[in-house]
Backbone as a chain_set.jsonl record, in Angstrom:
{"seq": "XXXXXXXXXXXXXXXXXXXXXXXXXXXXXXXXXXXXXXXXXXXXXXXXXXXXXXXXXXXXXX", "coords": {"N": [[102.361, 128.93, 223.481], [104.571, 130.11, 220.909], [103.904, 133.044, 219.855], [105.482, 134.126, 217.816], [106.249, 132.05, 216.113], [107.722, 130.592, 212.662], [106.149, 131.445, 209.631], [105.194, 128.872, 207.412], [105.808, 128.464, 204.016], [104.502, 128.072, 200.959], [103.305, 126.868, 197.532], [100.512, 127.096, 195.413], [99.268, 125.991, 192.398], [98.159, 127.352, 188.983], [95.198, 126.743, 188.603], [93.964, 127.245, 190.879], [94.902, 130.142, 191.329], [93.773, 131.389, 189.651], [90.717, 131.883, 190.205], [91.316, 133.375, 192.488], [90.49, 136.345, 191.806], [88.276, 135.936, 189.909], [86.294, 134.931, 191.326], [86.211, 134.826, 194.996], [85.354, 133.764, 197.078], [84.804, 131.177, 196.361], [88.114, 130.617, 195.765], [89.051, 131.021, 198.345], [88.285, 129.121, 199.695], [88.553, 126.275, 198.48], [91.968, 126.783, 198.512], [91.903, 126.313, 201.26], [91.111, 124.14, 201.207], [92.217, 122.26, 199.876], [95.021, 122.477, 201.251], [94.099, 121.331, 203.379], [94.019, 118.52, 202.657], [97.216, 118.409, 202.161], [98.158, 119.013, 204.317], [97.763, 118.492, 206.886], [96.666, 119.971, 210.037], [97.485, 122.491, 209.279], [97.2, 125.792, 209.0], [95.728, 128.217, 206.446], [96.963, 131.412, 206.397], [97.847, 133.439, 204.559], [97.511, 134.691, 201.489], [99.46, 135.31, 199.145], [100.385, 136.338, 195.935], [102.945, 134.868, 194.652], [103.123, 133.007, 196.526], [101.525, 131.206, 199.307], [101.123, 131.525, 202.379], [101.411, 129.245, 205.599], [100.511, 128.637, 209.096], [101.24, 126.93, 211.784], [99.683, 124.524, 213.235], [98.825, 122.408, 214.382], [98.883, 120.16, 216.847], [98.229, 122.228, 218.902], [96.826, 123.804, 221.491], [92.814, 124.576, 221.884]], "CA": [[102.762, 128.905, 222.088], [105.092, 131.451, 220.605], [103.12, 134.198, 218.527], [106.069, 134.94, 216.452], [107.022, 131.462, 215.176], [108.315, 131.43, 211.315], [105.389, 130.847, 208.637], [105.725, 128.13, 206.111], [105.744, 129.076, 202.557], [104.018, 127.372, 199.781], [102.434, 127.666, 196.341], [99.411, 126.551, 194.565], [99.009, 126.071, 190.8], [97.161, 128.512, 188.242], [93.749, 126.598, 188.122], [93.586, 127.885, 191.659], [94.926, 131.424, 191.667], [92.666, 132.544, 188.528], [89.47, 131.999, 191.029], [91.266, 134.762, 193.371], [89.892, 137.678, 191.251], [87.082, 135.717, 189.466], [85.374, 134.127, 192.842], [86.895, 135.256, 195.909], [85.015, 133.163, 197.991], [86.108, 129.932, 195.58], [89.772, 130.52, 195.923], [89.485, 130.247, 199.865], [87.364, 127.425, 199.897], [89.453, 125.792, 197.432], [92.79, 126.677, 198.931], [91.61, 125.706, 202.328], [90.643, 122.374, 200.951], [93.612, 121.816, 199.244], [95.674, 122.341, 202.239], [93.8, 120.681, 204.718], [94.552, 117.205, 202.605], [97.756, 118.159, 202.364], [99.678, 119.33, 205.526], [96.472, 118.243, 208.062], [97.236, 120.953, 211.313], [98.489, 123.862, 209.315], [96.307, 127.159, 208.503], [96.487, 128.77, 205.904], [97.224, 133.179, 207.142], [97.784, 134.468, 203.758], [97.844, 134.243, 200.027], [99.821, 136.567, 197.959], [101.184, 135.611, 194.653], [102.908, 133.669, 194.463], [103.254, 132.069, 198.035], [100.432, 130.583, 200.362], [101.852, 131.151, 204.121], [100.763, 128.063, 206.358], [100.873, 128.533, 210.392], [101.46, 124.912, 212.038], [99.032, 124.34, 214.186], [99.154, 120.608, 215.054], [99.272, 120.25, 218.249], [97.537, 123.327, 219.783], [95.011, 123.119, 222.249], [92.018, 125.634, 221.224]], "C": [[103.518, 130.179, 221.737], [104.424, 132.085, 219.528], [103.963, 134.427, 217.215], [107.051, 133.594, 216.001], [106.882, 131.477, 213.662], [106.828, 130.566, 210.508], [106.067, 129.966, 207.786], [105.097, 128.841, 204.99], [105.385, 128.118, 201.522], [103.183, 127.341, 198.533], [101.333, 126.645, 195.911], [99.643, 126.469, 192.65], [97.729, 126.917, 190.193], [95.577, 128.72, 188.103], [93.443, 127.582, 189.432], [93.468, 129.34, 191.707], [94.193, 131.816, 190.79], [91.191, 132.519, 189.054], [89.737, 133.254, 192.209], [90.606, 136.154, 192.836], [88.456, 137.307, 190.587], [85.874, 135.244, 190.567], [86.398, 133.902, 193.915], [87.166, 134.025, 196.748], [85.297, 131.761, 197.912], [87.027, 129.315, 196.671], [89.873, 130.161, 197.677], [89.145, 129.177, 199.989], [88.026, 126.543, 199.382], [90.79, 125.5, 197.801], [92.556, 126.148, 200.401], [91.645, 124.3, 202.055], [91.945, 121.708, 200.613], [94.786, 121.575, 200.194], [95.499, 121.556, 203.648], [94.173, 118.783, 204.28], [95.63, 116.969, 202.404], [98.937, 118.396, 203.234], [97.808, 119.555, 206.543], [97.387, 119.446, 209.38], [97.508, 121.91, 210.607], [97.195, 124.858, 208.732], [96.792, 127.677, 207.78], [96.141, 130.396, 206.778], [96.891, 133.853, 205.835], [97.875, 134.061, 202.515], [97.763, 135.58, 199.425], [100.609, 136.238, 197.303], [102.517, 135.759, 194.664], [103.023, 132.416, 195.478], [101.864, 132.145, 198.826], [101.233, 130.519, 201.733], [100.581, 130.41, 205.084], [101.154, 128.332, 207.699], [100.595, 127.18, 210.258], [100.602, 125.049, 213.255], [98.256, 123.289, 215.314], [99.714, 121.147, 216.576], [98.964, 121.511, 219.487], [96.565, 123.282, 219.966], [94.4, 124.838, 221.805], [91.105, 125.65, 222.533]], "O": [[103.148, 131.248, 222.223], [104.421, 131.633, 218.383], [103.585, 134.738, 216.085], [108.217, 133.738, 215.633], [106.039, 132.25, 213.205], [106.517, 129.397, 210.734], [107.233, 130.12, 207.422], [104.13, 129.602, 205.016], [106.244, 127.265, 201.299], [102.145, 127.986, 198.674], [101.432, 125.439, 196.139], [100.39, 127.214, 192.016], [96.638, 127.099, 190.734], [94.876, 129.689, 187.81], [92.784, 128.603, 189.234], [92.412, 129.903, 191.998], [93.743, 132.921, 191.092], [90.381, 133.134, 188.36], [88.845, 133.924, 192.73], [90.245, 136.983, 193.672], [87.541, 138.128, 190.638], [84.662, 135.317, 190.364], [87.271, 133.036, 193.853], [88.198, 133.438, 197.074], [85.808, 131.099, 198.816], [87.035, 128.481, 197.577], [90.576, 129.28, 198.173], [89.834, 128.264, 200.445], [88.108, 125.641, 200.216], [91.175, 124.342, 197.639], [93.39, 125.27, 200.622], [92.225, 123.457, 202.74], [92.487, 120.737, 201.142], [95.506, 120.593, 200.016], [96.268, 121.276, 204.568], [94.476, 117.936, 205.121], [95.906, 115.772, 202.319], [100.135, 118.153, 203.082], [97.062, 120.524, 206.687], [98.61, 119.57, 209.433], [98.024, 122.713, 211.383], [96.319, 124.379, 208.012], [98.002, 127.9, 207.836], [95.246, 130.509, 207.616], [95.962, 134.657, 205.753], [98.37, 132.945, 202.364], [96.91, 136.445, 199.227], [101.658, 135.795, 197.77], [103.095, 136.846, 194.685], [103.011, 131.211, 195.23], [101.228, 133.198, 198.883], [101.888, 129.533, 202.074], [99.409, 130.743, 205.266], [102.383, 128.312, 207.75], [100.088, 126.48, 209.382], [100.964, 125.738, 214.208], [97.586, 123.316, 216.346], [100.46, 121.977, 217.096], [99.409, 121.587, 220.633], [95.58, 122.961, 219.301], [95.043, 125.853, 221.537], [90.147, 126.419, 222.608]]}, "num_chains": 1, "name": "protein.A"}
């Protein structure tokens, strides 16, 4: 696999990001969830306002 292919970029809506400072632990749980029903294979790496970066990970053996 190449280490340095390009992140995807994507955002969430407000209900979500106002649990990043009020309940940490939430907002991952939350954004995890959110992403896993809609781009199945991709991880999320990072969340910093206003973008969610997604590695693709479909298709990699573990």
């Amino acid at each position: 696999m190449n280490e340095l292919q390009p992140l995807m970029k994507s955002m969430i809506g407000n209900r979500l990001w106002s649990l990043k400072d009020s309940d940490p632990e939430a907002f991952k749980r939350e954004v995890r969830a959110y992403f896993e029903r809609g781009y199945p294979g991709w991880t999320v790496v990072r969340a910093k306002y206003p973008l969610i970066y997604l590695r693709d990970d479909r298709g990699r053996r573990h």
